[in-house]
N, C-alpha and C positions, 0 to 999 in steps of 0.2 A: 493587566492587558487582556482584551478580548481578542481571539485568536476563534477562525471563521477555517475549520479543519472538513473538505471535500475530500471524497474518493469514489471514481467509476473506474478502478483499476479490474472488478470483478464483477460478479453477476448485481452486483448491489451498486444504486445510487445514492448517496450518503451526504450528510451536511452538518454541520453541528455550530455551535457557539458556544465556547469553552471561557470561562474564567479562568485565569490562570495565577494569580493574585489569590481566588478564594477554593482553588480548583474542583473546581464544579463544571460541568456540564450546563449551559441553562436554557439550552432547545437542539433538540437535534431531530432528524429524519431521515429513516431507512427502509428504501424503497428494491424489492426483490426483482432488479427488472429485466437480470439477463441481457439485454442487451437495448439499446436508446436511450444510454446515459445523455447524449448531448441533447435531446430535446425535452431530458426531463430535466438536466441540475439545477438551472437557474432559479425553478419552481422551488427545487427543493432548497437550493436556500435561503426564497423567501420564507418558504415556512419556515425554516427554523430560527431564523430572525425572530419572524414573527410569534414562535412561542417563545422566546429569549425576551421578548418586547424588547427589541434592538432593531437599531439600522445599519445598514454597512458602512454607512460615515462614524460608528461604533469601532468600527473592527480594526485592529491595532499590526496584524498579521496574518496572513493568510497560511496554511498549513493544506499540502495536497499530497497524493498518494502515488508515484511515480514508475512505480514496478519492482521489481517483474510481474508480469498478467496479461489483460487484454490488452493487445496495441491498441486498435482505437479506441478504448476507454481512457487508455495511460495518456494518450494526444488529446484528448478532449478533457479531460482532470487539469493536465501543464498546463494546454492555454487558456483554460477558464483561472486558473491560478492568476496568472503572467500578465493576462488582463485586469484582473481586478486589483492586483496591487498595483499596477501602469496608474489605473484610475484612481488608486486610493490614496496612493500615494505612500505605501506603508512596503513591508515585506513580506517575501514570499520564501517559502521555503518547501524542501521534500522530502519526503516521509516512505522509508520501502515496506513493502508488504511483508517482509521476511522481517523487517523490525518490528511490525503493527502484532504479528503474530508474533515472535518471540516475548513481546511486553506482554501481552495478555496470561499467557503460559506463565512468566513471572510473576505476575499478581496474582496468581494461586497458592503463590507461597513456595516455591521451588528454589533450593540452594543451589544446586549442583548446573553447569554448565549445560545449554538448550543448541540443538541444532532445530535450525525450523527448514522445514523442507516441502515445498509445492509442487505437486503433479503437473510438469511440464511439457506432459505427453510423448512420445517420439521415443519412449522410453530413456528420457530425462528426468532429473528434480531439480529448480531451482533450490540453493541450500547454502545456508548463511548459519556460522557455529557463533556463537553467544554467550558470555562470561554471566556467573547471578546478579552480578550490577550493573546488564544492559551493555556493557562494553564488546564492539564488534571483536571476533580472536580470529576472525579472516574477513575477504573478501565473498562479497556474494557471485556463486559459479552456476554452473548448470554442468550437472554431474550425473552417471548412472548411478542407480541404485546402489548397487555395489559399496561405490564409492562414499558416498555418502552413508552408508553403515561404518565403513571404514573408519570416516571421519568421528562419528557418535564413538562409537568403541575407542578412538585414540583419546578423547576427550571425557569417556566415563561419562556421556553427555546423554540428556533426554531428550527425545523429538517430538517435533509439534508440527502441525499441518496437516494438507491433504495426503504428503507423502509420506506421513510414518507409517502408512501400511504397508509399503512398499519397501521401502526402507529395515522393515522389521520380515521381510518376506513375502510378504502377500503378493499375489497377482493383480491385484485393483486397489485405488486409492481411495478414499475416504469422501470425494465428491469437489464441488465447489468450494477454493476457498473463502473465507469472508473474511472483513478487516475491521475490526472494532473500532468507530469513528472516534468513541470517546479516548480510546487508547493514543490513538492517531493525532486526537489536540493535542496530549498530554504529551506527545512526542516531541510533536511541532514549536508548541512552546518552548523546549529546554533544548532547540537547534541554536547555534550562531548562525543567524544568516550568511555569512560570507563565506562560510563552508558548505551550506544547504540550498545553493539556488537549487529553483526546482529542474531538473532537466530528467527525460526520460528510461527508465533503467531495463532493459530489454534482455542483455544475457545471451540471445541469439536471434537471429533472423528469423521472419515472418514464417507462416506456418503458409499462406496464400500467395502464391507466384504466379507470372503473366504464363501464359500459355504458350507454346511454342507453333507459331505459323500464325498467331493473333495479332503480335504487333505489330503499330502503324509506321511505314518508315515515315523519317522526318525527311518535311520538303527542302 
C-alpha cells in the first residue's frame, strides 16, 4: 500500500510517498517554512508524487500529523488529510508529534523507555512516556518541567525533543521541533484506522485570544 504521510504541525511543510509493502520512502519534501503551510502543501505534494512517479489515484492512505504544535498548521494538516481521503476515497489516519519524535529516538537503537517532550512555552512541555516497542505507557499531557522530570526518573526513561533541556534543567529549550516525515509514514501505515481518525490534538488552548473591548456584539 502507498501511504501519501503530510505534516504542517511545525515550522516544516512536509509530504512524502511511503511504500509500505517495500518500506521505502519513494519521494518526499521538506520545506523549512515557518509558517504558510496551507498555501504551500498541495505543491508539496505534488512534488513528491512527482519524484515517487505517482499519482494520488496511487495512494491507498493518507497519514497526517495532528499535534501537539501549531494550531493553524495542525487545522490545515486535518483538513487537507479529511479531504483527500473524502475524494480518494481511501483512509485517513493521525499521527502525534510526540509519536513522530519518540519513533525516531527509537531508531537509534535505544532500549530503555523514551519520554519525548516539546517546549510548549508558557512554561509547559507537551510530554508523552513511551515503551522501547513504541507502545504509548500514558497519555499525552502538558506538564511543567518538573513534572515531567519526574515522570523520566519514575520510568528510568530518556528524553527526546525540544524539551529535554528543560526537562534536564536548563532554562531554554533546544529550539523548533521537527517531525520526520519518513518516520511519520511508517507510523501511519501500522495505525487501524478506526482508532486513528485524524482529529486535532491540542493539549491546551490557543496561545492568541480576542481582545477585551474589540468584540463585535451580535445583532
Amino acid at each position: 500500500m502507498l501511504i501519501l504521510a503530510i505534516d504542517t504541525a511545525g515550522i516544516d511543510c512536509s509530504a512524502a510517498v511511503y511504500d509500505s509493502a517495500a518500506g521505502t520512502v519513494l519521494g518526499s519534501v521538506v520545506d523549512m517554512i515557518g509558517k504558510g503551510h496551507a498555501e504551500r502543501l498541495m505543491a508539496a505534494i505534488d512534488e513528491a508524487l512527482a519524484e515517487a512517479g505517482r499519482s494520488l489515484s496511487d495512494i491507498g492512505r493518507i497519514a497526517v500529523v495532528v499535534g501537539p504544535g501549531s494550531f493553524t498548521g495542525i487545522r490545515v494538516g486535518v483538513a487537507a488529510a479529511r479531504g483527500l481521503a473524502l475524494a480518494l476515497g481511501v483512509e485517513a489516519v493521525g499521527v502525534t508529534t510526540l509519536e513522530a519524535l519518540a519513533a525516531v529516538h527509537m531508531d537509534s537503537g535505544s532500549s530503555v523507555p523514551v519520554v519525548a517532550a516539546m517546549d510548549a512555552k508558557r512554561g509547559e512541555l507537551y510530554v508523552q512516556a513511551f515503551a522501547p516497542d513504541g507502545r504509548p505507557l500514558g497519555p499525552p499531557e502538558a506538564l511543567p518541567a518538573e513534572a515531567a522530570a519526574a515522570l523520566a526518573s519514575s520510568l528510568s526513561a530518556e528524553v527526546t525533543g525540544s524539551g529535554r533541556p528543560l526537562v534536564l534543567g536548563a532554562e531554554t529549550s533546544s529550539g523548533p521541533d521537527r517531525f520526520d516525515i519518513s518516520a511519520v509514514a511508517r507510523l501511519g501505515s501500522r495505525k487501524a484506522p478506526e482508532d486513528s481518525r485524524p482529529k486535532p490534538l491540542y493539549l491546551r488552548g490557543p496561545d492568541a485570544r480576542p481582545q477585551t473591548g474589540y468584540a463585535l456584539a451580535r445583532a
